[in-house]
C-alpha positions as CSV (number, residue, x, y, z in Angstrom):
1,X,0.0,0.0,0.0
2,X,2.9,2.4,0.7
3,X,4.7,1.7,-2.4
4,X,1.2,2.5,-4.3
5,X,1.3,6.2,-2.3
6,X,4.8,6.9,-3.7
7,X,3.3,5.8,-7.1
8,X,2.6,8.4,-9.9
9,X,-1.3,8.4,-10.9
10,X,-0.9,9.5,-14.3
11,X,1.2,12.8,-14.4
12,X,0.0,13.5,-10.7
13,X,1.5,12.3,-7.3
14,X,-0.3,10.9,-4.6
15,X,1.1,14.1,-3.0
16,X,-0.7,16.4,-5.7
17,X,1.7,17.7,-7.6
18,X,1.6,18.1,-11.1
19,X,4.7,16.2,-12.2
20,X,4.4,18.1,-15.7
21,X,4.4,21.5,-13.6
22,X,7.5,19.9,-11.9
23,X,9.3,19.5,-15.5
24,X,8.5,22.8,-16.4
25,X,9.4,24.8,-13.5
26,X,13.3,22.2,-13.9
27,X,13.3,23.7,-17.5
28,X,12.9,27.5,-16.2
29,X,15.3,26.8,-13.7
30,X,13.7,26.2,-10.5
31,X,15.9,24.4,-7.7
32,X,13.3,23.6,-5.8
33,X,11.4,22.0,-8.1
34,X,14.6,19.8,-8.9
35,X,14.8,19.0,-5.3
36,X,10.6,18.0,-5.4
37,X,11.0,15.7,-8.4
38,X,13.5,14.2,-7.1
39,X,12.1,13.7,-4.0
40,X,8.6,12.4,-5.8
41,X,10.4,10.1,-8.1
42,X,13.4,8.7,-6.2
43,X,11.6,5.7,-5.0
44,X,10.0,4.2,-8.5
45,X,13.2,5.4,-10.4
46,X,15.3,3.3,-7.7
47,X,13.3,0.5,-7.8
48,X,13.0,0.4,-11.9
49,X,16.9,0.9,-11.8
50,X,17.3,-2.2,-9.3
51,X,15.5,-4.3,-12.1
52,X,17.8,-3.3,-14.5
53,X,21.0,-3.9,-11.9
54,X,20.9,-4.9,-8.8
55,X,23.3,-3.1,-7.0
56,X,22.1,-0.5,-4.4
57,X,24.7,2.0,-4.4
58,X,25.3,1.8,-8.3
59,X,21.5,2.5,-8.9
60,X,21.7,5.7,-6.5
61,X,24.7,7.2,-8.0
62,X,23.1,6.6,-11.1
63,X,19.9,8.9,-9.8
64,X,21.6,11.6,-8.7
65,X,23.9,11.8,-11.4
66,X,20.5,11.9,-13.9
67,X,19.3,14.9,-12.1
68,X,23.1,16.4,-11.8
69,X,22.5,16.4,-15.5
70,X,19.1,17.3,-15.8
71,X,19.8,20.4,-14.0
72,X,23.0,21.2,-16.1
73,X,20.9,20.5,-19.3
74,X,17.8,22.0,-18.0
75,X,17.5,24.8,-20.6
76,X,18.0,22.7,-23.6
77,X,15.7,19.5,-22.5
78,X,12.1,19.4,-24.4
79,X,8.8,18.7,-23.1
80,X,8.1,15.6,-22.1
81,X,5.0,13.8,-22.9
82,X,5.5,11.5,-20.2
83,X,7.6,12.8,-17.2
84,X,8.0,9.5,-15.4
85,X,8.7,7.7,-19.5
86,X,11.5,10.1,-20.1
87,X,13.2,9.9,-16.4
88,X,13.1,5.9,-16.8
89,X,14.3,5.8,-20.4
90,X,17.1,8.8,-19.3
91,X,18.0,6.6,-15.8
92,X,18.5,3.4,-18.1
93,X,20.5,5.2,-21.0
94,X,23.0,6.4,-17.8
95,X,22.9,2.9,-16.4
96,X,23.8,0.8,-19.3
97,X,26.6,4.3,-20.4
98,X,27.7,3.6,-16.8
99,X,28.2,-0.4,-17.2
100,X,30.2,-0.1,-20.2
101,X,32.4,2.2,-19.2
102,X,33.0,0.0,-16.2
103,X,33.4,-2.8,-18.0
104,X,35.5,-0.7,-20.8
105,X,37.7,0.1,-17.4
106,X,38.0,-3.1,-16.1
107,X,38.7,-4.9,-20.1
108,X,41.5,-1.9,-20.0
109,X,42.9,-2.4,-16.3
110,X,43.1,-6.3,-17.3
111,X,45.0,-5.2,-20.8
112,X,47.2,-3.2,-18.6
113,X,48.0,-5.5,-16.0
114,X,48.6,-8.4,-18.3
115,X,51.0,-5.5,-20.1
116,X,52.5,-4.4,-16.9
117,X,52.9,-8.4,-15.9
118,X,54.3,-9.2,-18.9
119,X,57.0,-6.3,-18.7
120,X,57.8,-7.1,-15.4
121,X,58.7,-10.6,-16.3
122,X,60.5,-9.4,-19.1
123,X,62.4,-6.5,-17.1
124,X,62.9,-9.6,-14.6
125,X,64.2,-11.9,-16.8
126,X,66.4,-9.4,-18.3
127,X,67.9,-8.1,-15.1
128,X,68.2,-11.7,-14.0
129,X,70.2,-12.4,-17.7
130,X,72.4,-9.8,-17.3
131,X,73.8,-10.8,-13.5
132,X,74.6,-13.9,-14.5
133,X,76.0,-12.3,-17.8
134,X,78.2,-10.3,-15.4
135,X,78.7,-13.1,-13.1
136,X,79.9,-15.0,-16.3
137,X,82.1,-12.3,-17.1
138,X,83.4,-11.8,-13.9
139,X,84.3,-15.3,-13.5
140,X,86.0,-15.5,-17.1
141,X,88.1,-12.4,-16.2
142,X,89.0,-14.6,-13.0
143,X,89.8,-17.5,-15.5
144,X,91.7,-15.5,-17.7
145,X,93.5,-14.1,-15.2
146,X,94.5,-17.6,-13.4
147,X,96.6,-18.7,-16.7
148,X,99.9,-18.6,-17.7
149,X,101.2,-15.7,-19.9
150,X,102.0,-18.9,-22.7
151,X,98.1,-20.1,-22.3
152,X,96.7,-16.4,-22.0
153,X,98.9,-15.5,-25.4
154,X,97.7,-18.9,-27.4
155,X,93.9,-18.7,-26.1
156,X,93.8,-14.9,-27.4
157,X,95.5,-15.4,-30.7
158,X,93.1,-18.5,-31.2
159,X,89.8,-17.3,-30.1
160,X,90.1,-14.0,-30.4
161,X,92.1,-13.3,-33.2
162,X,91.0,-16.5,-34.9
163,X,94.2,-17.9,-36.1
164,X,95.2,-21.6,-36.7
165,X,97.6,-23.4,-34.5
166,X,100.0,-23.2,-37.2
167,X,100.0,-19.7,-37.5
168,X,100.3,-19.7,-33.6
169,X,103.1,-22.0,-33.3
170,X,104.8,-19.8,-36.1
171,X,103.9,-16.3,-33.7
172,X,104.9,-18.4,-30.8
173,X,107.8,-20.1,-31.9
174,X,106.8,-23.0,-30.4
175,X,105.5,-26.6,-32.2
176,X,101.5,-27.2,-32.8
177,X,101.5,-29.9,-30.3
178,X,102.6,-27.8,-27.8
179,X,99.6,-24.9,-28.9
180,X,97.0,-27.4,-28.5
181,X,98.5,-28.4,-24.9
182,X,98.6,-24.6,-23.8
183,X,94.9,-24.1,-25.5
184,X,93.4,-27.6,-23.7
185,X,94.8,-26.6,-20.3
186,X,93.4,-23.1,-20.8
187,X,90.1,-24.3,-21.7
188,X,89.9,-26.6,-18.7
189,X,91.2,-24.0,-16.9
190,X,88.9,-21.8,-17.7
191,X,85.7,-24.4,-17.5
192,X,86.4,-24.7,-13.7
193,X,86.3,-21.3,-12.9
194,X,83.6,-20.3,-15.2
195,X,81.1,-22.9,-13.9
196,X,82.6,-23.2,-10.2
């Protein structure tokens, strides 16, 4: 019975007021009319809202919001024919606006966090590459450093200068045999420290 007194009989409230009176006096700019059909039609907009989505505080924000714009757009909003048709039709427009950009939000947040995740385990992996590349390094320098001069001078004219033990026994003035023993012990050298 008390939800059938909040009712609107037609374009009148059980109250008396004229809800079309109410619209016009919004139009001209009338606060306190703003304030009296929101008041009169706060309870059937709620409830129509709830239908729509069923979350309490969503629906109100959604409300007050409509008559936020209502009263910024008052001078350019035309008659309606049927106050209580246009305020549901307006509330449900905002409502469904309202759930896609939540749900544009959220689709974007998710983008951006699978983004951001992704990066992170990049940057992580990176970071984690380039330690152990300098942990490597580090260790090889170690390596390097724990030969003799002959092994130090036959593993750089092999590997980095990229000549043959013959040419190296030549530089050397030593026989090829005797490069490959200097280049194996290096190597195996090198191997301990480098994976110690």
């Amino acid at each position: 019975m008390l939800a059938q007194m909040n009712m609107v009989e037609g374009q009148r409230t059980t109250s008396g007021m004229d809800l079309d009176e109410l619209w016009r006096n919004v139009r001209s700019g009338k606060e306190k009319a703003l304030s009296q059909l929101f008041c009169v039609s706060y309870s059937w907009l709620f409830k129509y809202g709830y239908r729509i989505v069923p979350r309490e505080a969503f629906v109100k924000d959604a409300i007050q919001e409509l008559f936020l714009i209502l009263w910024e757009k008052r001078a350019s909003i035309n008659e309606a024919r049927s106050v209580r048709s246009y305020l549901c039709s307006s509330l449900r427009r905002l409502i469904f606006r309202r759930m896609r950009k939540k749900n544009n939000r959220t689709k974007r947040n998710y983008r951006y966090n699978q983004h951001y995740a992704e990066e992170l385990h990049n940057r992580e992996e990176l970071i984690v590459q380039f330690e152990d590349n300098q942990e490597k390094e580090r260790r090889l320098s170690l390596a390097i450093g724990s030969l003799s001069d002959r092994q130090k001078e036959a593993i750089f004219l092999k590997y980095y200068d990229g000549l043959t033990n013959t040419e190296i026994a030549r530089i050397m003035d030593i026989n090829k045999q005797s490069v490959y023993n200097h280049v194996s012990a290096a190597i195996r050298k090198m191997q301990d420290y480098v994976q110690g």
